[in-house]
Backbone as CSV, one residue per row, in Angstrom:
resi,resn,N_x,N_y,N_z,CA_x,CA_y,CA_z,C_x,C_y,C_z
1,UNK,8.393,38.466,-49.737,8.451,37.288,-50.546,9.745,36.546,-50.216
2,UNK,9.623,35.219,-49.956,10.644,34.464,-49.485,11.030,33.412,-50.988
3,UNK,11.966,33.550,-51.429,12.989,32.917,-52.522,13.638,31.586,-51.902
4,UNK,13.408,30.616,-52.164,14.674,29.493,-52.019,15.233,29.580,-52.447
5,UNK,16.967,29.292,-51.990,18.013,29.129,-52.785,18.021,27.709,-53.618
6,UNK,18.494,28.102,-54.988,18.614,26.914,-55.575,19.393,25.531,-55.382
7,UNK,20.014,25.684,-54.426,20.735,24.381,-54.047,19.602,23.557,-52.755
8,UNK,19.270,24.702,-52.051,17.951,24.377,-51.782,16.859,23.438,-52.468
9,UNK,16.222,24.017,-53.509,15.249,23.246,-54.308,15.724,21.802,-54.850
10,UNK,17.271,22.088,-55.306,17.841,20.809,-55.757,17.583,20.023,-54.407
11,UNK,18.014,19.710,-53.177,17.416,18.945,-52.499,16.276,18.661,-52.188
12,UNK,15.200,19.597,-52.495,13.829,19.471,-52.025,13.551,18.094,-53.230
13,UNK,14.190,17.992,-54.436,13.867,17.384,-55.732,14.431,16.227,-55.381
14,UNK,15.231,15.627,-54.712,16.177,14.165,-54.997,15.212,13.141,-54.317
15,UNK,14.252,13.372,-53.567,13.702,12.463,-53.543,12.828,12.088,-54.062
16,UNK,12.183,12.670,-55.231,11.071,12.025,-56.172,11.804,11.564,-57.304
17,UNK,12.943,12.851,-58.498,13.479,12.719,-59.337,12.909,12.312,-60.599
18,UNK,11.756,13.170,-60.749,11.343,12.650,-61.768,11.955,13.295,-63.282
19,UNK,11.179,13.015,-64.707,11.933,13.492,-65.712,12.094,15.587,-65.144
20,UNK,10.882,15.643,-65.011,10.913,17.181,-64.726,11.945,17.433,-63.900
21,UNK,12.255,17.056,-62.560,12.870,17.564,-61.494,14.273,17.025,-62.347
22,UNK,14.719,16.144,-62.768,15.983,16.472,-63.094,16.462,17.117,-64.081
23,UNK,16.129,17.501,-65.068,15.292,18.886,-66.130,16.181,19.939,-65.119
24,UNK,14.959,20.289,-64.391,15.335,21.188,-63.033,16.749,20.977,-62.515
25,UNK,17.068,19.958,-61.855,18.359,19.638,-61.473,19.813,20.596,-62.184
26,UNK,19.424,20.044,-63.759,20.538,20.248,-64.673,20.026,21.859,-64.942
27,UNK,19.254,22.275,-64.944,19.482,23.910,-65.022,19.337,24.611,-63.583
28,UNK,19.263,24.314,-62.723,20.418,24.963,-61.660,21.547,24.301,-61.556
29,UNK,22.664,23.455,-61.459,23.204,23.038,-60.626,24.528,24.132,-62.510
30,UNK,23.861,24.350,-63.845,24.080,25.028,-64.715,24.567,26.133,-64.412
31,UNK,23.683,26.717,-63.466,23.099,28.326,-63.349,23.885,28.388,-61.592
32,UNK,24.079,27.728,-61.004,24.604,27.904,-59.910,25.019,26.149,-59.201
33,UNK,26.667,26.247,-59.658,27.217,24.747,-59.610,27.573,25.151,-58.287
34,UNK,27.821,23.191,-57.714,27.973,23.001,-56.065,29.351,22.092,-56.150
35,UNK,30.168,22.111,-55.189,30.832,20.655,-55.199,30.301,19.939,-54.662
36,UNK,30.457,18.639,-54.804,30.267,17.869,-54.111,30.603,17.632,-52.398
37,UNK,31.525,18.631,-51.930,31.390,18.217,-50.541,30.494,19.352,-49.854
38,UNK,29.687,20.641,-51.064,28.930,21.163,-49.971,27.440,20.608,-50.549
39,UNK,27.261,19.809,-51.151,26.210,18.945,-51.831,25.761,17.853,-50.146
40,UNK,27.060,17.023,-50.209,26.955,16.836,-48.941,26.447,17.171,-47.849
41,UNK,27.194,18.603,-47.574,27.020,19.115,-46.304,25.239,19.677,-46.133
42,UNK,24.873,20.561,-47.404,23.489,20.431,-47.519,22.759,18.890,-47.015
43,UNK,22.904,18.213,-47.441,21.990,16.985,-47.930,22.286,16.648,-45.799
44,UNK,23.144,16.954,-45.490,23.179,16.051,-44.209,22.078,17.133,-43.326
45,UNK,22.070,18.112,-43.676,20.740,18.984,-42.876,19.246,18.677,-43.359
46,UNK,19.595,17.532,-44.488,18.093,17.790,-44.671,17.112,16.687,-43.879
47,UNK,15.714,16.575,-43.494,15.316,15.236,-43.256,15.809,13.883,-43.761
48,UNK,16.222,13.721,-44.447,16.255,12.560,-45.661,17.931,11.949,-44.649
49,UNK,18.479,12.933,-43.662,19.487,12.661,-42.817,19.446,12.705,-41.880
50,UNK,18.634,13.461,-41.078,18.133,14.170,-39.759,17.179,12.938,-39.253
51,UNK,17.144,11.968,-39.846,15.762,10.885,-39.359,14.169,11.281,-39.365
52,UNK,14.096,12.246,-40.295,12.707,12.808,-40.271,11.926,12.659,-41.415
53,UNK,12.399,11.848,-41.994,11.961,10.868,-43.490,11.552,9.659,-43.194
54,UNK,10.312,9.689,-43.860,10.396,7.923,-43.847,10.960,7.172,-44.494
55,UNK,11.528,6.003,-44.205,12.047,5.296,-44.596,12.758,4.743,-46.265
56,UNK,10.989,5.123,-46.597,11.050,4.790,-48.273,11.936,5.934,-48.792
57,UNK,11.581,7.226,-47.970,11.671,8.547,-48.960,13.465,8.681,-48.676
58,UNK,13.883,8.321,-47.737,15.547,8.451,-47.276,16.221,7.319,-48.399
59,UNK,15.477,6.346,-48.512,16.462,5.441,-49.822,15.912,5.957,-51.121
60,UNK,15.179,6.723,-51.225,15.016,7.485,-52.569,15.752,8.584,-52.848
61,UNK,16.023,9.351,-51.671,17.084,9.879,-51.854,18.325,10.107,-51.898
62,UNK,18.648,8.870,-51.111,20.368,8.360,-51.302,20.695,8.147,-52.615
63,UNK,19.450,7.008,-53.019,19.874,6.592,-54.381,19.886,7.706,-55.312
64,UNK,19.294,8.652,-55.431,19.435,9.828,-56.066,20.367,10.647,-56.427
65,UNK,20.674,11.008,-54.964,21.874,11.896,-54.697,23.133,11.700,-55.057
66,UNK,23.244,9.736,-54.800,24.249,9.510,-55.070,24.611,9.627,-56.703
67,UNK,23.224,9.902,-57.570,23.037,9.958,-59.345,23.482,11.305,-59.249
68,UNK,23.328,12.006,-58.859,23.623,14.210,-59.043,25.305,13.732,-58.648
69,UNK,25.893,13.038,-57.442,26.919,13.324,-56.935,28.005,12.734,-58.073
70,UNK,27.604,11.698,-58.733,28.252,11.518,-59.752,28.877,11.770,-61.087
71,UNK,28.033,12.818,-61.099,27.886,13.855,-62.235,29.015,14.966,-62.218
72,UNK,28.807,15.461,-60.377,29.754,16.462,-60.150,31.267,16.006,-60.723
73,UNK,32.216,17.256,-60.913,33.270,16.755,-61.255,33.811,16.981,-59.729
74,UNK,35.289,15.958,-59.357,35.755,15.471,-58.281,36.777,17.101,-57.703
């Protein structure tokens, strides 16, 4: 049985963001907090950076991310 890590799933989520997924969001990031520069470093491996997103789905998730990254404390 293969487990994602939860910082994992938090990216799989930033590009829809709906009420649920950020629900989700706020009880991992609870249960296992990130800074912001390895929030980053995740997010730059994912498609949504790699050019393997379409278009729509990469500005859904900027705009997103940049909502979680704000949250983090500095």
């Amino acid at each position: 049985m293969i487990v994602p890590h939860p910082h994992d799933v938090l990216i799989s989520k930033l590009e829809r963001l709906a009420p649920s997924d950020r629900d989700h969001i706020q009880r991992i990031l609870s249960e296992a907090p990130i800074d912001r520069d390895r929030l980053e470093a995740l997010a730059a491996e994912s498609p949504y950076r790699t050019g393997d997103a379409p278009p729509a789905s990469t500005e859904a998730f900027e705009l997103h991310i940049a909502e979680i990254l704000a949250t983090l404390p500095e």
